[in-house]
C-alpha positions in Angstrom: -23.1 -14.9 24.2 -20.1 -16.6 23.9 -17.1 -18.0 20.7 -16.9 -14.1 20.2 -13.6 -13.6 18.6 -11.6 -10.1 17.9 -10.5 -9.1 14.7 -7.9 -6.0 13.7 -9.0 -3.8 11.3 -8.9 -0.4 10.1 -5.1 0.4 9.3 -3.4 -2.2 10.1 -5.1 -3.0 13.3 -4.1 0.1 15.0 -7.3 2.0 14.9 -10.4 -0.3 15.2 -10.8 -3.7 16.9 -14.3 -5.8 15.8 -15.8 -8.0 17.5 -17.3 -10.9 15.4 -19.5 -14.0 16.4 -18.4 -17.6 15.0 -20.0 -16.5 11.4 -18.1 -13.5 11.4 -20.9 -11.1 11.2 -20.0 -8.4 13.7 -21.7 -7.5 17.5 -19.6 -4.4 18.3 -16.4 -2.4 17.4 -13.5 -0.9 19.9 -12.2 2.3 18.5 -9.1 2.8 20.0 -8.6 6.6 19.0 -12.0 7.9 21.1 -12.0 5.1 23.4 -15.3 4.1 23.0 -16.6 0.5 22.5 -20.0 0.4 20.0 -22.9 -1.9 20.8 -24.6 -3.2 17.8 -27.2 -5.0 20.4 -28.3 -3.9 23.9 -28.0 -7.6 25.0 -24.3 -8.1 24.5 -22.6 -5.7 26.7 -21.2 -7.6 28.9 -19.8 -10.5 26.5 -18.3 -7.9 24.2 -16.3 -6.3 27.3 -15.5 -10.2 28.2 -14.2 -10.4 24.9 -12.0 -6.9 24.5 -10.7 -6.9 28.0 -7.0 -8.1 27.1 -6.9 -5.0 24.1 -8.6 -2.0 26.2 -6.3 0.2 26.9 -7.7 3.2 29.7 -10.9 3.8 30.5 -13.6 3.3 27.8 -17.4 4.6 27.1 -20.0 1.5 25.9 -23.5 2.3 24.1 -25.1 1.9 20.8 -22.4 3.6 18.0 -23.2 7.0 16.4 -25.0 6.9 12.9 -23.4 5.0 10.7 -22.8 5.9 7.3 -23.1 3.7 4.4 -19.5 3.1 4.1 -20.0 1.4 8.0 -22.8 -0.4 7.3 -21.0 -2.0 4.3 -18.1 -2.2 6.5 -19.8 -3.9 9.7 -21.2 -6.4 7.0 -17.8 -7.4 5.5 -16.8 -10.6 6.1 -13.3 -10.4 8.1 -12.0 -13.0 5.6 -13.0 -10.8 2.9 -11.8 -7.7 4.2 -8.2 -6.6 1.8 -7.5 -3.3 4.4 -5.1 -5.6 6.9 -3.1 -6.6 4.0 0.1 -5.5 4.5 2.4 -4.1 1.5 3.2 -7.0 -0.3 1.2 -9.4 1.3 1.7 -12.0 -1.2 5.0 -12.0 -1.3 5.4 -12.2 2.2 3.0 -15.0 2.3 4.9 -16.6 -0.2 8.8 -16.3 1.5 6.7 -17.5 4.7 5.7 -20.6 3.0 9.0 -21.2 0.8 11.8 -18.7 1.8 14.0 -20.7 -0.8 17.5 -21.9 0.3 20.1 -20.1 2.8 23.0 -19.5 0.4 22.3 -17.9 -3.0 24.4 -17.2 -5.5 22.5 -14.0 -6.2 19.6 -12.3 -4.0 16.4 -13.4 -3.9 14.4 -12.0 -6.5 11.2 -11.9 -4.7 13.2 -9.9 -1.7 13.8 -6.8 -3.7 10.2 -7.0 -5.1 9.2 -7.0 -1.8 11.6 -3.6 -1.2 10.0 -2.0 -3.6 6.5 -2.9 -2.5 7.0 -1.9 1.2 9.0 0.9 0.2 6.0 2.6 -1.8 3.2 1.3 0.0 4.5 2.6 3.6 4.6 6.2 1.5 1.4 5.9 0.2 0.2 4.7 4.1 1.1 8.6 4.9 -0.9 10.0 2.4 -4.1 8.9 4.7 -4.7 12.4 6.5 -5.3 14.0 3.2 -8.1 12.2 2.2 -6.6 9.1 0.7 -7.0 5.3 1.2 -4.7 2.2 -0.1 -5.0 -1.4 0.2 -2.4 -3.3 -0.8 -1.6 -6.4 -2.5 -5.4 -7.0 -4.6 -5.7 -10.3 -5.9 -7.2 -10.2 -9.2 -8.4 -13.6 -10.9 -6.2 -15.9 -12.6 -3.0 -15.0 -10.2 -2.5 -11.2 -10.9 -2.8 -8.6 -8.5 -2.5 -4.7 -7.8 0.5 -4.1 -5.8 -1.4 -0.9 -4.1 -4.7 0.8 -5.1 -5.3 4.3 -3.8 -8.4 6.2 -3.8 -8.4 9.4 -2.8 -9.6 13.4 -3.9 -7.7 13.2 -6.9 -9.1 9.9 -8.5 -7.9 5.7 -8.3 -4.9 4.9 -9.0 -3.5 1.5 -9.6 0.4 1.7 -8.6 2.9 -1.0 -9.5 6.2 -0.8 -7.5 9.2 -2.0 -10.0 12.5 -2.6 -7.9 15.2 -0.2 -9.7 17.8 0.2 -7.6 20.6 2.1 -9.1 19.9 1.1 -12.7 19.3 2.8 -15.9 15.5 2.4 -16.8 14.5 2.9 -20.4 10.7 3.7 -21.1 9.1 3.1 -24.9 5.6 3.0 -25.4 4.4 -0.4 -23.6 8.5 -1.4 -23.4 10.3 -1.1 -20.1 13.9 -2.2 -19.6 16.2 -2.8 -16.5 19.6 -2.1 -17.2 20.7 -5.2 -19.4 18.1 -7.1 -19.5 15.5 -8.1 -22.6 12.7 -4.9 -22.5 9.3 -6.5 -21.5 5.7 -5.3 -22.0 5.6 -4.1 -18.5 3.1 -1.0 -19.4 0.6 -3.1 -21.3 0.0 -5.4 -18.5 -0.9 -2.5 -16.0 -2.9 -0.8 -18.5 -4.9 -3.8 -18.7 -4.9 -4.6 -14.8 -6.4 -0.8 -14.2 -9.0 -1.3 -16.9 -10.0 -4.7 -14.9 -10.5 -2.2 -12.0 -12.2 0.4 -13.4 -14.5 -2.3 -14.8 -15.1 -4.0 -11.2 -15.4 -0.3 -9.1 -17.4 1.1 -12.1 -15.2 3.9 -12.0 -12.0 4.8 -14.0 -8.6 3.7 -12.5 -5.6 4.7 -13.7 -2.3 3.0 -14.0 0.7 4.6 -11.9 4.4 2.8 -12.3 6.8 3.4 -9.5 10.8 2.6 -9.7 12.4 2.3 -6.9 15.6 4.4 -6.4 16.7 4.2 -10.0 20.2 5.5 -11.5 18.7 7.0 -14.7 15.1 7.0 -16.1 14.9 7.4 -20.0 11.5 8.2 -21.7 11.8 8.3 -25.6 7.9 7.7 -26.1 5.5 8.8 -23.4 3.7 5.5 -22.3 -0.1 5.5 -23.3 -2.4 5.8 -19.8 0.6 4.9 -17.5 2.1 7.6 -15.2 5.6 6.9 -14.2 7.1 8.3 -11.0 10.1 7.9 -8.7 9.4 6.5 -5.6 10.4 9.7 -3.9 8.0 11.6 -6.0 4.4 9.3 -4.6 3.7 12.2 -2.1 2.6 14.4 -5.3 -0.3 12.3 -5.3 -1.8 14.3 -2.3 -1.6 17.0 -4.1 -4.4 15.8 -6.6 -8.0 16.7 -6.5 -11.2 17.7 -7.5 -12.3 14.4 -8.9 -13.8 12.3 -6.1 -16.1 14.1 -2.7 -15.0 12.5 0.6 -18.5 10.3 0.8 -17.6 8.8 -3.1 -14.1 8.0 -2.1 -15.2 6.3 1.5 -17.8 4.6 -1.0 -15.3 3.2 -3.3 -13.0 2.2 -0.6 -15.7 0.0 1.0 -16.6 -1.2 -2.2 -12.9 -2.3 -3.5 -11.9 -3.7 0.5 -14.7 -6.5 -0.1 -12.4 -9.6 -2.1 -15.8 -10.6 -3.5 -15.7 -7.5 -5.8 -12.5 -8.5 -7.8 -14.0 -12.1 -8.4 -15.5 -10.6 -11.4 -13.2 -9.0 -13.4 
């Protein structure tokens, strides 16, 4: 067997290595954390250890893998290309600075930079949420150019979290209204409102809209927003404390189901 390539997975890459023939349907997996590479076929063995040999790190254990459940076998079936759980926080924007990281002397920062703060900030403190029970993926492209900066499933429900760059500004919250200091108020709310309802409708379960500001001066409600829950970003870990919505085999089910791109083509 040979053109078997490896491909990072799990979170980040650090747990789970695949190995995937020229298709990209998979032959066998490398768990890093048990040390143990899993055989999909009897005949591949050798090819598959050909293939890991520059990633395996000790000694390792080979034979078929344990019973899967259903969120492997939809796992193991998931096209790499289709797979959202490498993306980093703010993948698109870092894909986007990559590609056009504008010119070396601005006038005034980059607004895309602090977007991108605020992403990473709140996506590496919903990473550590992952040994209660909770999954994100981050940066989830829905059609026509939007996306869901992070979307977290976990005991306590889904939650579709925007991050909002604040940084030692007075934010003022009315109804659907959000506004930054100085600047015009925009309908900020409505438009995540709307993207969580486009989730719930492709994971056939309700999502609910979270709003995260990013180290601001001075937050202001004077009307509660409608659906939205707004937090600081040092308040995220209170998610964890959530639960008695979702059982540990619905919330693997749901993250398998919203990792596949293929289910946020129709919504």
């Amino acid at each position: 067997m040979s053109g078997l390539r490896v491909v990072p997975a799990g979170r980040h890459g650090r747990e789970r290595l695949y190995v995937c023939r020229a298709d990209g349907s998979s032959v066998a997996w490398y768990d890093r954390e048990t040390g143990r590479v899993n055989l999909l076929g009897e005949d591949s063995g050798d090819a598959v250890l050909h293939a890991l040999r520059p990633f395996l790190t000790g000694p390792v254990t080979v034979g078929p893998p344990p019973v899967p459940t259903p969120a492997e076998y939809a796992r193991l079936t998931l096209h790499p290309d289709d797979d959202l759980a490498p993306n980093r926080p703010g993948e698109a924007l870092l894909v986007a600075l990559d590609r056009d990281p504008g010119p070396a002397h601005r006038l005034r920062p980059d607004p895309r930079r602090r977007a991108l703060a605020a992403e990473q900030g709140a996506g590496e403190a919903l990473d550590g949420l992952e040994g209660a029970g909770w999954h994100t993926l981050h940066s989830v492209p829905l059609p026509g150019g939007g996306r869901i900066h992070h979307l977290v499933i976990g005991p306590g429900g889904l939650f579709a979290v925007h991050a909002l760059y604040a940084r030692r500004t007075r934010v003022l919250v009315a109804d659907s209204m959000i506004s930054l200091g100085r600047r015009a108020a925009e309908p900020l709310l409505r438009r995540l409102r709307a993207d969580a309802d486009r989730a719930s409708y492709a994971l056939t379960a309700e999502v609910r809209a979270v709003l995260v500001l990013t180290d601001p001066a001075e937050v202001t409600v004077t009307a509660q927003p409608r659906r939205v829950r707004i937090l600081r970003d040092t308040e995220l870990a209170d998610l964890a404390r959530l639960g008695g919505v979702l059982k540990p085999a619905d919330v693997e089910a749901l993250h398998g189901m919203a990792r596949d791109r293929n289910t946020w083509g129709r919504v």
